[in-house]
N, C-alpha and C positions, 0 to 999 in steps of 0.2 A: 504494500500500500504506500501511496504519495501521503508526504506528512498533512497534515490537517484533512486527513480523511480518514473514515473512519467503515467500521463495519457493521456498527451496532443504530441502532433507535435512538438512540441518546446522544443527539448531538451531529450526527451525520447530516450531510447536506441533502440528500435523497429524497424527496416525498414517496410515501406508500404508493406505488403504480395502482391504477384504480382497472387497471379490464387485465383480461388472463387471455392463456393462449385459446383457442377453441370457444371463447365467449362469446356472445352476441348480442352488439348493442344497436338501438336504434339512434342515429347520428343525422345530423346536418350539415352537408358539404358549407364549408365556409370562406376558403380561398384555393386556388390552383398551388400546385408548387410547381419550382424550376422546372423538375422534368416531367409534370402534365398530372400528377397523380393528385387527387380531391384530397383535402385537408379537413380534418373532422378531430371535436374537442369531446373529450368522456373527462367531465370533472377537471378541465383546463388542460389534460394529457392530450398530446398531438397524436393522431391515428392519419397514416396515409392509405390511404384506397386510391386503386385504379377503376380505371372507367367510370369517373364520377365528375361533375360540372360543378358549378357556385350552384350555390340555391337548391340543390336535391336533397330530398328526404332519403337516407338509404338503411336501410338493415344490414351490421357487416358482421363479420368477421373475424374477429383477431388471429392472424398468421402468426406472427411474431411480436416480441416484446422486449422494446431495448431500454435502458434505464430512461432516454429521454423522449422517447416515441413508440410507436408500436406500426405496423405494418398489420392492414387487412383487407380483404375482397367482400365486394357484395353479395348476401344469397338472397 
């Protein structure tokens, strides 16, 4: 570990990730990113979806889950 980091609850920079992997949350595309994937917030956490627009209503996904995002597909 890098100094001022930590592992524990207590004092670590990290918030509790709020979606799991295989989860599914109903989301609202909010912005595009760079490379074209819908940007969607579960409790202020960034979730990227593909083949999603600004403005859609979508049910996703969670693929993946990284400490500061998460990656998911629409069902």
């Amino acid at each position: 570990m890098f100094r001022g980091e930590t592992g524990s609850s207590n004092g670590g920079s990290a918030p509790a990730v709020p979606v799991a992997v295989g989860g599914e949350y109903d989301v609202k595309i909010e912005d595009i990113a760079r490379e074209g994937d819908g940007i969607a917030r579960v409790d202020g956490f960034v979730i990227f979806v593909a083949d999603t627009n600004v403005g859609d209503d979508a049910r996703v996904q969670i693929d993946k889950v990284m400490r500061r995002f998460a990656i998911g597909h629409k069902v």
